[in-house]
ZAMARGU-4260 file (C-alpha; in steps of 0.2 Angstrom, whole numbers, plus 5000, padded with zeros to 4 digits):
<rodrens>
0) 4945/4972/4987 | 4949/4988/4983 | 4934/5003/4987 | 4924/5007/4971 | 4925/5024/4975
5) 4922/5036/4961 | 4936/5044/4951 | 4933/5061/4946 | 4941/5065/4932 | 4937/5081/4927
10) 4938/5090/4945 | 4955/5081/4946 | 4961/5088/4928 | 4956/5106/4934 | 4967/5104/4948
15) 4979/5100/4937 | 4978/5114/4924 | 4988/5128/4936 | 5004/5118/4933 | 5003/5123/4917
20) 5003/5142/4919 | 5020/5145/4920 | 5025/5135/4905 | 5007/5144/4895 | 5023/5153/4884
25) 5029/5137/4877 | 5010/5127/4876 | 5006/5143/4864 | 5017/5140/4853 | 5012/5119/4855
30) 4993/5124/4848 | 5000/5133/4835 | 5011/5118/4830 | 4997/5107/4833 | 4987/5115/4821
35) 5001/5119/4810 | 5001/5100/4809 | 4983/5096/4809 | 4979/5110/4794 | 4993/5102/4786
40) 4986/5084/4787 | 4968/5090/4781 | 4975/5096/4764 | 4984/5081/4759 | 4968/5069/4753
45) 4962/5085/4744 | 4978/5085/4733 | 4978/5066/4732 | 4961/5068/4725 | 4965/5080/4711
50) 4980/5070/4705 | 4969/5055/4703 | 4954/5064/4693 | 4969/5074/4682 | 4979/5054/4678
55) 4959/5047/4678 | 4955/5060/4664 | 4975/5054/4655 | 4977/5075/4659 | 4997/5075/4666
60) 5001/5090/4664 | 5005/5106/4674 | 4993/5105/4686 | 4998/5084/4692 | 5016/5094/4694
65) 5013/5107/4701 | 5000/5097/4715 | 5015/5084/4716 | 5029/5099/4723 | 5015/5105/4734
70) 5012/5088/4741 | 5031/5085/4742 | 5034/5103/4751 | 5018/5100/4764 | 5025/5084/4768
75) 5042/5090/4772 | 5035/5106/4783 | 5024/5095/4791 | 5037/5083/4796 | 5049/5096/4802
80) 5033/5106/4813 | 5030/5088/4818 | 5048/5086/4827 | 5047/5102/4835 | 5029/5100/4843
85) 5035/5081/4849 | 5053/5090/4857 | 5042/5103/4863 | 5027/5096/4871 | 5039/5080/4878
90) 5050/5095/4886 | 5034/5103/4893 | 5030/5086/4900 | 5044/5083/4909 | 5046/5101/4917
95) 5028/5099/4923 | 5032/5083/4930 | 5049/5087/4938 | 5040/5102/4945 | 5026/5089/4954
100) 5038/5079/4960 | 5050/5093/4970 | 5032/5100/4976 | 5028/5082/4983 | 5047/5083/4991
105) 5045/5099/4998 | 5027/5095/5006 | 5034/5079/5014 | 5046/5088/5023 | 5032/5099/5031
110) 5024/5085/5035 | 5025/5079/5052 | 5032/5062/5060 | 5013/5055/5062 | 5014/5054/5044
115) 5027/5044/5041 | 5024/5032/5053 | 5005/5029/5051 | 5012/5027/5030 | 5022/5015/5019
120) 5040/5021/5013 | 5035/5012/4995 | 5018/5020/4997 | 5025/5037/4998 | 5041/5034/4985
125) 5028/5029/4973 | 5018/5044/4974 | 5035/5054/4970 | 5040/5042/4957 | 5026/5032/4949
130) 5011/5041/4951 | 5021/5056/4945 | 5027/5043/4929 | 5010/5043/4924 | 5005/5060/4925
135) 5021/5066/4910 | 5013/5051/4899 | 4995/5060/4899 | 5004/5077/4897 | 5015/5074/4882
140) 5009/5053/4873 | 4989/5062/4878 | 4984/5078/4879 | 4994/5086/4865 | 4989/5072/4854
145) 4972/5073/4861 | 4969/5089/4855 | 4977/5088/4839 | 4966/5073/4837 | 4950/5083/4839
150) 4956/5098/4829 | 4958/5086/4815 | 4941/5078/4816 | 4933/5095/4816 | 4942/5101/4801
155) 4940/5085/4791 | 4922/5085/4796 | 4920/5102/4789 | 4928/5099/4773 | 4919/5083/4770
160) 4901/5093/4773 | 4906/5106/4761 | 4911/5091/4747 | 4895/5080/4750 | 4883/5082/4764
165) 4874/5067/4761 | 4890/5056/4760 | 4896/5064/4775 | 4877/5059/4784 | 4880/5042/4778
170) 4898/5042/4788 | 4892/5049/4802 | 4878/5037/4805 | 4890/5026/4815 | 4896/5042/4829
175) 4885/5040/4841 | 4889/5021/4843 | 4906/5027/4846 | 4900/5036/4862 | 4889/5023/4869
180) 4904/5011/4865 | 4913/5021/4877 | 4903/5027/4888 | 4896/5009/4891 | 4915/5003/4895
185) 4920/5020/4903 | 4914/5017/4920 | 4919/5001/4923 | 4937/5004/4917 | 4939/5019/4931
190) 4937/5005/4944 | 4950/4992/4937 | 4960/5006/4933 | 4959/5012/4952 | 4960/4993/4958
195) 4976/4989/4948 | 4984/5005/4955 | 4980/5002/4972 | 4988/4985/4972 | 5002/4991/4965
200) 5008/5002/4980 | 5006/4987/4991 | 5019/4978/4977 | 5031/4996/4979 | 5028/4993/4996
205) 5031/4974/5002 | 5045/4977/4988 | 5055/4992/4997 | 5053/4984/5015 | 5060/4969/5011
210) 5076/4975/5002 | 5078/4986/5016 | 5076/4974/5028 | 5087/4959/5018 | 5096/4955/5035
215) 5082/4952/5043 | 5074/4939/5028 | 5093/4931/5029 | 5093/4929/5050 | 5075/4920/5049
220) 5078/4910/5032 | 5064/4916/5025 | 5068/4917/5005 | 5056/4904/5001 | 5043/4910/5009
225) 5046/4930/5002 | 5049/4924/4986 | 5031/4916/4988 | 5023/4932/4995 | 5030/4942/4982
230) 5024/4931/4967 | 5008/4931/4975 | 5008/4950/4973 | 5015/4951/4956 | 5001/4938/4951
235) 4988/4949/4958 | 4993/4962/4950 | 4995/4954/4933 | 4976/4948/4934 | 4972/4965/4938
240) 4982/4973/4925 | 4974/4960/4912 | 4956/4966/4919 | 4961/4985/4911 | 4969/4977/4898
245) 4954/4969/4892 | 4941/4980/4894 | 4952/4994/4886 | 4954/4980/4872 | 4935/4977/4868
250) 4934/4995/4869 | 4948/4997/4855 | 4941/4982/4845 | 4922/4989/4844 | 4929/5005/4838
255) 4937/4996/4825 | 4922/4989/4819 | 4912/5002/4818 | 4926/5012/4807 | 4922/4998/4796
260) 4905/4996/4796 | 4906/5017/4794 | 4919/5014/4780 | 4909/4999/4770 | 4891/5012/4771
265) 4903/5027/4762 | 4911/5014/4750 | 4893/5009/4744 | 4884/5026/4743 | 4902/5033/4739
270) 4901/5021/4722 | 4884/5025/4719 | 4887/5043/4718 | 4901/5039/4706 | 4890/5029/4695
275) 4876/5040/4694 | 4881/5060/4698 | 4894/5062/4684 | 4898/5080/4696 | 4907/5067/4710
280) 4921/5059/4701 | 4933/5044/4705 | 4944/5057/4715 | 4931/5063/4724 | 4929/5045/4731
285) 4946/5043/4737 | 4948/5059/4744 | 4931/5057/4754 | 4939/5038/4759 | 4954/5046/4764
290) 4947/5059/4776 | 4935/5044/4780 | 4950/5035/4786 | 4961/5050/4793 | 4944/5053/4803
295) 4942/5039/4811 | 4958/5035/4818 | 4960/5049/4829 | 4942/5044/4835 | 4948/5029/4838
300) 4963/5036/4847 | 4953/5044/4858 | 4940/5029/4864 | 4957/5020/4868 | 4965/5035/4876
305) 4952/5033/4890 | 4962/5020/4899 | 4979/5032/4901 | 4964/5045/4905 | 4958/5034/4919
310) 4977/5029/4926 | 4981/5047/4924 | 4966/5054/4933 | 4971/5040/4947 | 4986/5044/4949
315) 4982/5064/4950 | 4970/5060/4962 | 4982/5050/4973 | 4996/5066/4972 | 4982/5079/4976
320) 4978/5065/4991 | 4995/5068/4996 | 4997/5087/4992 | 4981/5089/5005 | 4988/5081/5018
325) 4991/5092/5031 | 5002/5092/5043 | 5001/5087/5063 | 5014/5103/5066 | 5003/5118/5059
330) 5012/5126/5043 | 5023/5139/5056 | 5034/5149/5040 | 5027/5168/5047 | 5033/5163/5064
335) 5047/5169/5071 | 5064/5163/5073 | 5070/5157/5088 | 5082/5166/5097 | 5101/5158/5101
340) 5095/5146/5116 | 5103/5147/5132 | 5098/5129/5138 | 5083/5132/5152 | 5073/5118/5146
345) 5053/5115/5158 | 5038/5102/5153 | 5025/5109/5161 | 5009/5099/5162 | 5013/5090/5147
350) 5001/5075/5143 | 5002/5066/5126 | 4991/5054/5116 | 4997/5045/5102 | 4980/5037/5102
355) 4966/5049/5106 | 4959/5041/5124 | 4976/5032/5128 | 4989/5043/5137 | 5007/5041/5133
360) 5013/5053/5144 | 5002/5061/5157 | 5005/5077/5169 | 5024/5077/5166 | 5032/5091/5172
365) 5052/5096/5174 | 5066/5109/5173 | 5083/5108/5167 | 5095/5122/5168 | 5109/5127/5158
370) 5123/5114/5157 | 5115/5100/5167 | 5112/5084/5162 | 5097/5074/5166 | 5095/5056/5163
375) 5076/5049/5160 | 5077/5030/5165 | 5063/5017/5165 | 5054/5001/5161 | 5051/5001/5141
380) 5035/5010/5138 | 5036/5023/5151 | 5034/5036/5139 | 5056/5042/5139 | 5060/5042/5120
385) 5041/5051/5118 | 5049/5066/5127 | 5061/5070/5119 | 5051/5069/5103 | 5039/5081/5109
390) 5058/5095/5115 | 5061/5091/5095 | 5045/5095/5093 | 5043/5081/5080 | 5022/5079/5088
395) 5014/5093/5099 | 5009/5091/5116 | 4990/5086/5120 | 4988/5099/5135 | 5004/5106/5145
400) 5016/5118/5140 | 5037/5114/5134 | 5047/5129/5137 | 5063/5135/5131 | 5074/5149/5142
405) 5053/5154/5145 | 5044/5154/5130 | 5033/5139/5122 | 5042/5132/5110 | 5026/5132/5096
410) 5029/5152/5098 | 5045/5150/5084 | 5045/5144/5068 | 5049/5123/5072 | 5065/5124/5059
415) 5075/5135/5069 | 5070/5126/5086 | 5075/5111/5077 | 5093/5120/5073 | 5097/5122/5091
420) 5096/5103/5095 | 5107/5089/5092 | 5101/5072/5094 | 5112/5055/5095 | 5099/5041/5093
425) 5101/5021/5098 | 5103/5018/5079 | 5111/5035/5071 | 5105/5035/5052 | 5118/5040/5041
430) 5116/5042/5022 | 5126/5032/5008 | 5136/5046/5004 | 5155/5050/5011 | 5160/5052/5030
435) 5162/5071/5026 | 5144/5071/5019 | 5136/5063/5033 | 5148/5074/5046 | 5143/5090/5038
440) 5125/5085/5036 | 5121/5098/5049 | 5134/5111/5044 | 5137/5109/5026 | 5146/5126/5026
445) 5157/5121/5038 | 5177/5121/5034 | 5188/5102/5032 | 5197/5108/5047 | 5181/5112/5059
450) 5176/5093/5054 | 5191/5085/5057 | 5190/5096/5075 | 5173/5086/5076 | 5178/5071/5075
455) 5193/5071/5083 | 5181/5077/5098 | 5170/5062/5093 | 5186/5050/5095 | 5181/5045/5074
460) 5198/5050/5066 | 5207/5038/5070 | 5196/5023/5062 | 5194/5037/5049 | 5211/5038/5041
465) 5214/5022/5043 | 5200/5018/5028 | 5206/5020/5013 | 5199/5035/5006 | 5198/5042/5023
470) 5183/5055/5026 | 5179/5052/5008 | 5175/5035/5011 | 5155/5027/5006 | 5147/5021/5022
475) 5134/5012/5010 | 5114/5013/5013 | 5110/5017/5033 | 5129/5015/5036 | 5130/4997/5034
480) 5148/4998/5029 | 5155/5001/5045 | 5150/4995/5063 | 5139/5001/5075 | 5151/5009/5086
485) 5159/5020/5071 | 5143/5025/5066 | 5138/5032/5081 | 5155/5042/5082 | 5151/5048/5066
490) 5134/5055/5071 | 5143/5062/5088 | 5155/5071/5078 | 5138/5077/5066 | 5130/5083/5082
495) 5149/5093/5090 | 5150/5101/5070 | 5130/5110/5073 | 5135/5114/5089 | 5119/5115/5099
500) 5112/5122/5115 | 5102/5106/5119 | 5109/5088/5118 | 5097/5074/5118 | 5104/5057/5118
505) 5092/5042/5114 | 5098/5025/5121 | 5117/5030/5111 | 5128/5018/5118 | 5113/5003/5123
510) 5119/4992/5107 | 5139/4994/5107 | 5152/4983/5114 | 5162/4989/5129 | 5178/4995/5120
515) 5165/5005/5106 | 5153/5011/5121 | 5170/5018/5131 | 5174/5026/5115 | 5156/5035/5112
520) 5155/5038/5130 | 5173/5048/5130 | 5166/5057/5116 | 5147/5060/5125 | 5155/5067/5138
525) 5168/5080/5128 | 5152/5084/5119 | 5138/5088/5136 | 5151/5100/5143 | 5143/5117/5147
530) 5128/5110/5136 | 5109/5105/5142 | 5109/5087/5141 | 5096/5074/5142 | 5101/5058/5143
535) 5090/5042/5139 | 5098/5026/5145 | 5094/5007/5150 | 5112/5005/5156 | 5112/5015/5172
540) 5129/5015/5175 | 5131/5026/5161 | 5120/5040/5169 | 5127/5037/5188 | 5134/5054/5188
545) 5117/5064/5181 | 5114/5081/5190 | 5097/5072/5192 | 5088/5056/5186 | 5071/5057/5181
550) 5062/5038/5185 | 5046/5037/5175 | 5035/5023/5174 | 5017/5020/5163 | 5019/5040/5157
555) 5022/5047/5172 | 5038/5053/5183 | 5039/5045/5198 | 5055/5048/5205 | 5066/5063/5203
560) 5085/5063/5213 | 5103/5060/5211 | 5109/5041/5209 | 5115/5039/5228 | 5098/5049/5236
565) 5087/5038/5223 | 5096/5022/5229 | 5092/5025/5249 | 5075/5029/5245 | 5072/5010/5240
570) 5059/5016/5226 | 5057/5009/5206 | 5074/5017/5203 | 5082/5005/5215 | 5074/4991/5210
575) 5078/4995/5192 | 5099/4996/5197 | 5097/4981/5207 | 5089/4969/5192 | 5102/4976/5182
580) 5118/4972/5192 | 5109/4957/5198 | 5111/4963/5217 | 5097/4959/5230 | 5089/4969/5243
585) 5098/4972/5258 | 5090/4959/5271 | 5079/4970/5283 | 5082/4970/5301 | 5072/4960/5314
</rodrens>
């Protein structure tokens, strides 16, 4: 069940407000056009009233014509100011929200890859998309209207007093049952209002994982059984949507019926006047019902506005949520660039904790020099792939140091570290876009001819023009267009068009054929030439000929040497070659 934690809607507005500031030009000129239309709606029961006193009194004359053009030219004005505040505050509206949602795209790109990991994907995309849905519909079908809502109820209020105070006592009697009618419902609807949304990110969610992960419903035949989950979910969230509806409906009913009860009081007293003072006349009696009628509608507008209040507040609240999250790697903008790299790479002490307590790596500590290549070999869980996230500096290190040509790398600003290393993982990610997109991801300033260079390096063109649109070709959604061997070409031929200093390669060739794994590994090889290369690999035989090989085994580095000087030692290292190419241990002598 969802945490009845308390909404705040007011803080959460404020927070709001400064994302109105730079638009404060064109919200003037909306007040205006709200009252415009608000003064313009308060002077048509008067006129109506004067029309029916003139025809009541068999007077048509002058004055029922001349109050009929004036009627006829308020109508038309206040349609046409009508148009322009709706255009105007639904432009507003939609800047505002557009500006949220490229703030919430640019603050999850600061954010670290902790974040994304400890997150949902659909959790995050509905905070760009659907929380942000709901904050334009409380900006232009709310707040606008809101206030044009309570302008009107304070001027028809006012001219009502200054017709008949009594009469205007006798309509008021009902107000306050108005407030206790929503305060009583008010709290209750900021829970189901909360529940509902928070259901509806784990629908986002459960919905986003599965279509990304079709092939994997598909291999275990598990349609049925998604299809049950989903419906599940959707069910869940139907009841919890009926839960807002209905409280927001008995909200909006009992308003109703105390507008009547309020109408039937002024319709008695109303008549009585009419009867008895021969000052308050037949036409005073419908002007007063028709601000009588005019006024309560807005009121009642507002008591059933409190439920888009509530999902908006919600879904402020979960944005701000978001915006506040900071980032594992400190904000770094003021720091300075890092200089052009050479290639000296050192861990120095590092230890890391994913979990606080449980050490992922611990006292590691290397140096590679400009154009080697090291390869980091080990069981699975030794801690290899977390190393080279912590050079990337995608998470910092919990005590130790990681040096570049001398200098801790946290001294410079992490984009421009990031700049100066390319990284080929197991399973490159490539967008939906073009070959040439996804080639000059890194680059994208860079010539046809310096990409065609690339991927001629990356042993991609010819499978490339042999498609048929050639480098313009759609790879589809993660690549899934072409196979795995071209795609890690493709992302080879990405990393030789940035042109790095420092080359990581994570497992790259682990998941390819031996004709595709040749192919990457000619490529590999055309790309670590004079370059700092670490090499991450479960197939030794692609890391025979490493300057060194780094053996690590439960976070920690427990063999350093060359393949041949590793094998004599008879350590993990040789264990680990001879499990691979099924070779057993020389017999020892007696």
């Amino acid at each position: 069940m969802a945490s009845r934690k308390k909404v705040e809607v007011w803080p959460t507005l404020k927070r709001f407000f400064p994302y109105l500031k730079p638009h404060r030009g064109q919200l003037g000129l909306a007040i205006f056009l709200v009252l415009a239309v608000s003064g313009l709606q308060v002077v048509f029961p008067k006129l109506i009233g004067t029309i029916i006193d003139e025809l009541t009194q068999h007077r048509v004359g002058h004055l029922v014509y001349t109050t009929l053009a004036i009627f006829a030219g308020a109508l038309a004005l206040r349609m046409i100011l009508l148009l322009w505040r709706n255009f105007l505050t639904q432009q507003i509206s939609m800047r505002v929200t557009c500006d949220m949602r490229i703030q919430l795209f640019a603050h999850l790109q600061k954010l670290s890859l902790r974040f994304y990991q400890g997150s949902r994907t659909g959790k995050i995309v509905s905070r760009v998309v659907e929380d942000t849905n709901a904050l334009h519909m409380l900006v232009s079908g709310l707040s606008v209207n809101m206030a044009g809502d309570i302008i009107a109820i304070v001027g028809m209020l006012g001219v009502m007093l200054f017709m008949n105070v009594k009469l205007t006592l006798v309509t008021s009697i009902v107000l306050p049952f108005f407030v206790l009618n929503y305060t009583w419902h008010r709290r209750r609807m900021r829970y189901e209002s909360r529940r509902h949304r928070n259901n509806w990110d784990h629908v986002v969610g459960f919905l986003y994982e599965r279509i990304a992960n079709s092939q994997l419903v598909m291999a275990f035949a598990s349609e049925e059984k998604e299809i049950e989950t989903f419906r599940g979910r959707i069910e869940q969230d139907f009841s919890n949507y009926n839960r807002v509806v209905w409280r927001n409906v008995i909200l909006g009913t009992g308003a109703e019926f105390l507008s009547g009860i309020g109408t039937l009081f002024v319709l008695i007293y109303g008549a009585y006047l009419v009867i008895h003072d021969p000052a308050f006349t037949v036409g005073n009696l419908v002007t007063f019902y028709t601000y009588l009628g005019m006024l309560y509608a807005p009121i009642i507008r507002i008591v059933e506005a409190n439920a888009m209040i509530q999902k908006g507040a919600t879904s402020m609240e979960k944005i701000f949520t978001l915006l506040d999250t900071q980032p594992h790697i400190p904000d770094n903008d003021t720091l300075p660039a890092m200089p052009k790299a050479e290639g000296h790479v050192e861990f120095q002490n590092v230890t890391f904790d994913y979990r606080s307590g449980i050490h992922t790596l611990q006292n590691v500590s290397f140096k590679v020099e400009p154009g080697e290549m090291i390869a980091l070999v080990g069981p699975s869980g030794a801690g290899k792939s977390t190393i080279v996230t912590l050079l990337a500096r995608f998470y910092d290190p919990t005590q130790g140091e990681i040096r570049i040509d001398g200098s801790d790398i946290r001294k410079f600003n992490v984009q421009t570290l990031r700049q100066q290393i390319g990284i080929v993982m197991q399973d490159s990610i490539l967008f939906a876009g073009s070959i040439a997109e996804n080639i000059k991801y890194g680059r994208p300033n860079a010539t046809d001819e310096e990409m065609f260079e690339a991927a001629r390096a990356a042993n991609a063109e010819e499978f490339i023009t042999q498609l048929d649109r050639g480098y313009e070709s759609i790879v589809g959604e993660r690549g899934v267009q072409i196979s795995g061997g071209q795609r890690q070409r493709i992302a080879i031929a990405r990393v030789i068009l940035k042109d790095p200093r420092i080359l990581i390669f994570d497992e790259a060739t682990s998941a390819l054929d031996t004709h595709s794994e040749r192919l990457v590994q000619e490529a590999t090889e055309r790309l670590m030439k004079n370059r700092t290369s670490i090499v991450i690999a479960h197939r030794l035989s692609t890391v025979i000929n490493a300057n060194r090989i780094v053996v690590m085994e439960g976070g920690r580095i427990v063999e350093v040497g060359p393949h041949a000087e590793l094998l004599e030692r008879g350590g993990l290292y040789r264990d680990l070659y001879n499990l691979q190419f099924n070779q057993r241990e020389p017999a020892s002598p007696e």
